[in-house]
C-alpha positions as CSV (number, residue, x, y, z in Angstrom):
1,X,106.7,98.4,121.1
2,X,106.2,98.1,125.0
3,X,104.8,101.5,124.6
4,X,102.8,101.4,121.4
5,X,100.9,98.4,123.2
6,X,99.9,100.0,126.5
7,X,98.7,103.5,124.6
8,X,96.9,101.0,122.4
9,X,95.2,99.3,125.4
10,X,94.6,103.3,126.9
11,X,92.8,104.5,123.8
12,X,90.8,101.3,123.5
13,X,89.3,101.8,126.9
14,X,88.9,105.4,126.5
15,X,87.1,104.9,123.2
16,X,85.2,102.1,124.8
17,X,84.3,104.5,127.9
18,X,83.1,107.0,126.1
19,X,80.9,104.9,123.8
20,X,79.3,102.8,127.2
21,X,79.4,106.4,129.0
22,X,77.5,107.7,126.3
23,X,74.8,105.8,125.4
24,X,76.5,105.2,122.5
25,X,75.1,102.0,119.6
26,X,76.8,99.1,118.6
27,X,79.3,100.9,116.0
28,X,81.0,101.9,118.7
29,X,81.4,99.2,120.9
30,X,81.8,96.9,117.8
31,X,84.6,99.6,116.5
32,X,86.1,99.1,119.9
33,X,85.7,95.4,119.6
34,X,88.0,95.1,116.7
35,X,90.4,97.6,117.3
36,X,91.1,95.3,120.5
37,X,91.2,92.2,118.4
38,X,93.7,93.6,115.8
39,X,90.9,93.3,112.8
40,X,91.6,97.5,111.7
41,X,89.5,96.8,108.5
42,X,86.3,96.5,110.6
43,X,87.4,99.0,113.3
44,X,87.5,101.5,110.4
45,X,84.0,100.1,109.6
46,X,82.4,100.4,112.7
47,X,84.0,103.7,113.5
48,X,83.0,105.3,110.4
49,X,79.5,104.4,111.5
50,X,80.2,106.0,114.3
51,X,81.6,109.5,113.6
52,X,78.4,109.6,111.0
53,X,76.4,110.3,113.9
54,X,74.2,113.2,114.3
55,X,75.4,113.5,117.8
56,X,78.2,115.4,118.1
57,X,79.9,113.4,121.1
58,X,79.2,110.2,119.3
59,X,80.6,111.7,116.1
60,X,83.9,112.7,117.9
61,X,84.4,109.5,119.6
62,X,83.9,107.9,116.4
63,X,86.5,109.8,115.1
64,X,88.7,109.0,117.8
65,X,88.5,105.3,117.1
66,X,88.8,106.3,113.2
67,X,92.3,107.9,114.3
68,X,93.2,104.4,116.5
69,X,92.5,101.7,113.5
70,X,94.3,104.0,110.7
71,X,97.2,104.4,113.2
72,X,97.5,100.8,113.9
73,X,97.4,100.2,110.1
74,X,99.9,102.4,109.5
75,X,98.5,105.1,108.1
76,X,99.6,108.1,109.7
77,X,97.9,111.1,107.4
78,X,94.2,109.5,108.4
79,X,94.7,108.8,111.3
80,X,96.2,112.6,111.8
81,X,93.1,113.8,110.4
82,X,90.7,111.7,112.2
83,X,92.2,112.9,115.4
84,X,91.9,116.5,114.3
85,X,88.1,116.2,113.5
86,X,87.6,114.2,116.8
87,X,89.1,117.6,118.6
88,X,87.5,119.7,115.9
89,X,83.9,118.2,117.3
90,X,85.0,118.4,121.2
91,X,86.4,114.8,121.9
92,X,88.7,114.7,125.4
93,X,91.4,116.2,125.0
94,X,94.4,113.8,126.7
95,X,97.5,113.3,126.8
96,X,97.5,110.2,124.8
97,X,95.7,111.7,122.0
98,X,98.2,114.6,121.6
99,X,100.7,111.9,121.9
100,X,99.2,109.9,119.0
101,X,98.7,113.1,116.7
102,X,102.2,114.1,117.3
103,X,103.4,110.5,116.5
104,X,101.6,110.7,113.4
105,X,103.3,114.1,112.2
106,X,106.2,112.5,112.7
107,X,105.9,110.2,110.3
108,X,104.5,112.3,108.0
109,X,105.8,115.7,107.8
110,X,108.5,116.7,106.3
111,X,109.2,120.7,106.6
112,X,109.0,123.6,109.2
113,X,106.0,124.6,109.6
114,X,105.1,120.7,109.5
115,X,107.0,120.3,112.5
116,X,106.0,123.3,114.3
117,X,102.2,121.6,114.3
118,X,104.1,118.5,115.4
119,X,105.7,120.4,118.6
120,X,102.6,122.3,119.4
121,X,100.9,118.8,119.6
122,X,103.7,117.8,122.0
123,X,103.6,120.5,124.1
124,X,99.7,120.8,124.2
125,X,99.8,116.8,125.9
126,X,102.9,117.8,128.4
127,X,100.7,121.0,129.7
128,X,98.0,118.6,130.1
129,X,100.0,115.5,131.3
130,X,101.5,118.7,134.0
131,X,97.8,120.3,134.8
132,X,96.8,116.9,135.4
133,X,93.5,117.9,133.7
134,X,93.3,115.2,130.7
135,X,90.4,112.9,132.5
136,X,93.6,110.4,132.5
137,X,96.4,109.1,133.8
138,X,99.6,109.8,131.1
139,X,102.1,107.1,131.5
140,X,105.7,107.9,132.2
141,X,107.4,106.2,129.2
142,X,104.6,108.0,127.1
143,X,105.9,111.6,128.7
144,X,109.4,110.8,128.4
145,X,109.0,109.7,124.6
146,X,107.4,113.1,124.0
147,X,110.2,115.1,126.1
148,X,112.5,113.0,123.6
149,X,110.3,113.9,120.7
150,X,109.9,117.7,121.5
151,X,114.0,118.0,121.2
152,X,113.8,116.3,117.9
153,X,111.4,118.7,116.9
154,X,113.5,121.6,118.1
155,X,116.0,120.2,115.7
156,X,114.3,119.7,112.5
157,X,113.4,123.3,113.4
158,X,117.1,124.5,113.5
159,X,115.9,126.1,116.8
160,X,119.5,124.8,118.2
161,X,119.0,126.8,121.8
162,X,116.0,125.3,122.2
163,X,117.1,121.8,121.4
164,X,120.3,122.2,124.1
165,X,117.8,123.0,126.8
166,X,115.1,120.9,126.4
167,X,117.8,118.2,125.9
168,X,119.4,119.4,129.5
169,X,116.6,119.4,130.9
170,X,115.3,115.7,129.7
171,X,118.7,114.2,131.2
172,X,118.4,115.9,134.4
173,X,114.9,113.9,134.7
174,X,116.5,110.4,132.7
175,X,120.5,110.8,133.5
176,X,121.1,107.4,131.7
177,X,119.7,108.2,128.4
178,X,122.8,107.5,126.4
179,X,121.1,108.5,122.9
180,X,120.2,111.9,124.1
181,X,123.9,112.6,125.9
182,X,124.9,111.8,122.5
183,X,122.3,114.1,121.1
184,X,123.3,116.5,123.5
185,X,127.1,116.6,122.6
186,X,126.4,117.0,118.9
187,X,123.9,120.0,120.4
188,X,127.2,121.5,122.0
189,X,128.7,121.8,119.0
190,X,125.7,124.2,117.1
């Protein structure tokens, strides 16, 4: 939750960035508004407003937002596709976003090639949290849950090898993990 909360505060300022940033009209900032108050019905308002725009930045960031309010209200598929079209139209790509896209799969999907889009979203935010080239700073729970993430991926993908060394290499950066030396044990044995 701790998490969820501070990539929620993130998003919020970045959406509300880019509006200020960008000249951008009162949907936004209203959008941004609500999302920061909790009222998701008129976030989704306001940012639909937004991503109407003719302008193409305006129109990703609206998106953006879209993606924030349906994945505060739970709904993963909408807020998956809102993120796509926000990268689709050229929106920032960070760290946090591929971390919200990939969060969103994993609620959702339920096969392979599912997850494979999952783990590319994962490993697209780690190159960019490791480039340092996503325009923001990624917090450190937020990488570790996506380390975490990427082995479960691995997984679901019966890509065993990979699994065992992605989860080696997680504990030799978070030794007392006890779920993933668990994880790792059962890993031993396929």
């Amino acid at each position: 939750m701790k998490i969820k909360r501070r990539l929620m505060f993130t998003a919020a300022v970045c959406i509300s960035a880019a509006g200020i940033l960008g000249g951008c009209a009162n949907p936004q900032k209203e959008g941004t508004a609500a999302l920061e108050e909790g009222n998701y019905e008129e976030a989704l308002t306001q940012f639909q407003k937004a991503s109407e725009s003719d302008d193409r930045e305006k129109s990703a960031e609206g998106y953006r937002g879209l993606g924030m309010a349906y994945y505060e209200s739970g709904e993963y598929g909408k807020a998956l596709e809102a993120f796509q079209q926000a990268v689709d139209l050229g929106a920032a790509e960070t760290v946090q976003l591929y971390h919200l896209m990939a969060a969103c799969g994993m609620q959702i999907w339920e096969d392979e090639e599912d997850y494979r889009a999952v783990l590319d979203d994962i490993q697209t935010g780690l190159a960019l949290a490791e480039i340092g080239d996503s325009g923001e700073a990624p917090d450190g729970d937020m990488i570790r849950e996506m380390k975490y993430n990427e082995i479960i991926c691995y997984e679901k993908l019966a890509d065993w090898e990979n699994a065992r060394q992605k989860a080696e290499e997680y504990l030799s950066e978070y030794p007392d993990d006890q779920a993933v030396q668990k994880e790792a044990e059962f890993l031993k044995t396929r």
